[in-house]
C-alpha positions in Angstrom: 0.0 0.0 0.0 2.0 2.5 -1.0 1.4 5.9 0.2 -0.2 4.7 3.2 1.8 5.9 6.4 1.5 3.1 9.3 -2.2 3.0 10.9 -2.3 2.6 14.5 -6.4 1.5 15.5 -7.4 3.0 18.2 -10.2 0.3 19.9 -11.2 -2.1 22.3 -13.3 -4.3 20.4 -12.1 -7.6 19.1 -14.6 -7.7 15.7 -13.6 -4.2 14.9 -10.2 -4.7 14.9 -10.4 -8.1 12.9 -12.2 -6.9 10.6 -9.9 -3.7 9.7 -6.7 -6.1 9.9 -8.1 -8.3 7.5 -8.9 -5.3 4.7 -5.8 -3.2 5.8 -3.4 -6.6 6.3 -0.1 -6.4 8.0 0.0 -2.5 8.0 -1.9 -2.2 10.5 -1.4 -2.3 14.6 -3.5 -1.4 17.3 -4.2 -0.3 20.8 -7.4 -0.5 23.3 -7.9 2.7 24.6 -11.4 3.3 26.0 -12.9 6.2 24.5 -15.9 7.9 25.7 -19.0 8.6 23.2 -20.8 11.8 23.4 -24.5 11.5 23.1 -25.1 12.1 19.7 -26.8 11.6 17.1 -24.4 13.1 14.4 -22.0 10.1 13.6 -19.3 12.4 12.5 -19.3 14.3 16.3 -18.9 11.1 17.8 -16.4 10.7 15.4 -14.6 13.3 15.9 -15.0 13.7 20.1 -13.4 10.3 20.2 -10.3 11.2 17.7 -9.4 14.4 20.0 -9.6 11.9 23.1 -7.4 9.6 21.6 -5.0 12.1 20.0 -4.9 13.8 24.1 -3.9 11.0 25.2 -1.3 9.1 22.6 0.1 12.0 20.7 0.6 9.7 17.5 -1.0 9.5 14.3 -3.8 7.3 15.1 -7.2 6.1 13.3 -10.1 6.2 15.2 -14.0 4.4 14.0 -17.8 4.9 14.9 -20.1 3.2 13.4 -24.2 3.8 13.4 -27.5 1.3 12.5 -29.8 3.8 11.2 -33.2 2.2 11.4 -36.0 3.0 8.8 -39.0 2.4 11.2 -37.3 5.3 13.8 -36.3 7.8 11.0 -32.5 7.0 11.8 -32.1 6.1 15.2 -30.5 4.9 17.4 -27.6 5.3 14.9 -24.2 6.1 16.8 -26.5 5.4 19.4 -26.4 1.8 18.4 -24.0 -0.1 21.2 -26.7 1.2 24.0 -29.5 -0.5 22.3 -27.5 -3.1 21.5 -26.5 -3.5 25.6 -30.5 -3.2 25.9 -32.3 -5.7 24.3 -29.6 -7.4 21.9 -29.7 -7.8 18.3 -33.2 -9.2 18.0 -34.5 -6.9 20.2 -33.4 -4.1 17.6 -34.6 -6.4 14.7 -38.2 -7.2 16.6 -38.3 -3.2 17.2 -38.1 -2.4 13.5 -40.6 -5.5 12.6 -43.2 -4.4 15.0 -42.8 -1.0 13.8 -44.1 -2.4 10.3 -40.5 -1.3 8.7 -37.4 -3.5 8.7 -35.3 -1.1 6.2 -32.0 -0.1 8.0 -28.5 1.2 6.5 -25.4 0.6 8.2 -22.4 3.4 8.8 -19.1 3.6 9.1 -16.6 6.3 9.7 -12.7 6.5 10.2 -10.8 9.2 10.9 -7.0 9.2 10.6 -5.2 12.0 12.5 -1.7 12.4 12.8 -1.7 16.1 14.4 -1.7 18.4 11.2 -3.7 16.5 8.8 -7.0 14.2 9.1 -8.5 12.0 6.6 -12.0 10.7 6.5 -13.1 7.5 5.1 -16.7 6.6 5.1 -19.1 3.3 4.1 -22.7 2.6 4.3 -24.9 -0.9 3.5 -28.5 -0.6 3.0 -30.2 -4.1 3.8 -33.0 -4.9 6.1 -33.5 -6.6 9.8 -34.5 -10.3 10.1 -35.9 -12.8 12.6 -34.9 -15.1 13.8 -31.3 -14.2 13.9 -29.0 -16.3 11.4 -25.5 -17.4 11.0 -22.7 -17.9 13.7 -19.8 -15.1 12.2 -19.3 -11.7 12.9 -20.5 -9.9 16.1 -23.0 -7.3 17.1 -26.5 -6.9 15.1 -24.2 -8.9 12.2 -27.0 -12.2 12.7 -30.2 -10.1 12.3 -28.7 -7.5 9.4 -28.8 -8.7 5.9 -27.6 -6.7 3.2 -29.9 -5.8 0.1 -29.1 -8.2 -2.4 -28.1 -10.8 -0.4 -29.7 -14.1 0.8 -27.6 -14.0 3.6 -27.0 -11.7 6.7 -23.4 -10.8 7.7 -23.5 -13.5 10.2 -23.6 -16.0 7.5 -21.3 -14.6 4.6 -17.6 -15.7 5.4 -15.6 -12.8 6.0 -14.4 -11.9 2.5 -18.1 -11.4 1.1 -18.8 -8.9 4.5 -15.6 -7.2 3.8 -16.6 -6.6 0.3 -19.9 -5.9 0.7 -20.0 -4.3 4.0 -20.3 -0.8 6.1 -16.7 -1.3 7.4 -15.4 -2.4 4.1 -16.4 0.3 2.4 -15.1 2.7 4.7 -11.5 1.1 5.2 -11.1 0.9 1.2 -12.6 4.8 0.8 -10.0 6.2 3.7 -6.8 3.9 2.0 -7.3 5.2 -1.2 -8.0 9.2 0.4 -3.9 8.8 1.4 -3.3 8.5 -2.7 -5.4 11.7 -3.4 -3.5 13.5 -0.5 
């Protein structure tokens, strides 16, 4: 990857991080750090309020995620909002929420931000797809059983990781910011 300075993940969470070191491969390294989330609604905030965190408190260049489940039936929400819900009532919980609501349309979101003190870099990804019941397919983590991706038979916990990581919110977003560092 050339043109790509070293990336340094910043996160605590196992699927994230095997996910981006399967796109990115070997370039990539990482360190838990637990970052607090503003209450927002506005992924790019988030976004951003975790970045200065992390840049506070390592002082390297760094890449920092959020990612959002913006459901149909609740005119976006919870979006960044997602891990609470998800702490709440679990992955079907948010799929029986959008079913009962009559609407199981949902769009996945992802957004990276490098930083390395002078310059940032934002890479972004979405998925539209819908919520299902009963939850299917043992990969993945999360809402990735009860989320499958318009097009597809299958939900992300039932593609292997290659088809999520070509198809997928996080995919899309590692591939967008990698090739941002050959337009800058």
């Amino acid at each position: 990857m050339s043109g790509v300075p070293p990336l340094l993940l910043v996160t605590g969470n196992p699927g994230k991080l095997a996910e981006a070191q399967r796109i990115v491969g070997g370039e990539l390294a990482a360190v838990s750090l637990e970052l607090p989330e503003i209450q927002s609604l506005d992924l790019l905030a988030v976004l951003r309020a975790k970045a200065d965190f992390a840049w506070r408190e390592l002082r390297r260049p760094l890449v920092v995620e959020e990612t959002g489940l913006y459901l149909d039936a609740l005119a976006g929400f919870p979006g960044p909002l997602v891990k609470w819900m998800l702490a709440a009532v679990g992955a079907e919980g948010i799929a029986r929420t959008a079913l009962a609501l009559g609407d199981p349309g949902v769009e996945a979101r992802c957004a990276l931000l490098w930083r390395d003190g002078e310059r940032e870099l934002l890479g972004t990804g979405s998925t539209r797809g819908h919520l299902v019941l009963p939850g299917r397919g043992p990969r993945g983590f999360g809402w990735d059983p009860v989320f499958q991706p318009d097009g597809e038979a299958r939900t992300y916990g039932e593609l292997t990781d290659a088809e999520k990581d070509a198809c997928g919110h996080r995919g899309r977003a590692w591939r967008a910011l990698l090739a941002g560092f050959g337009e800058s």
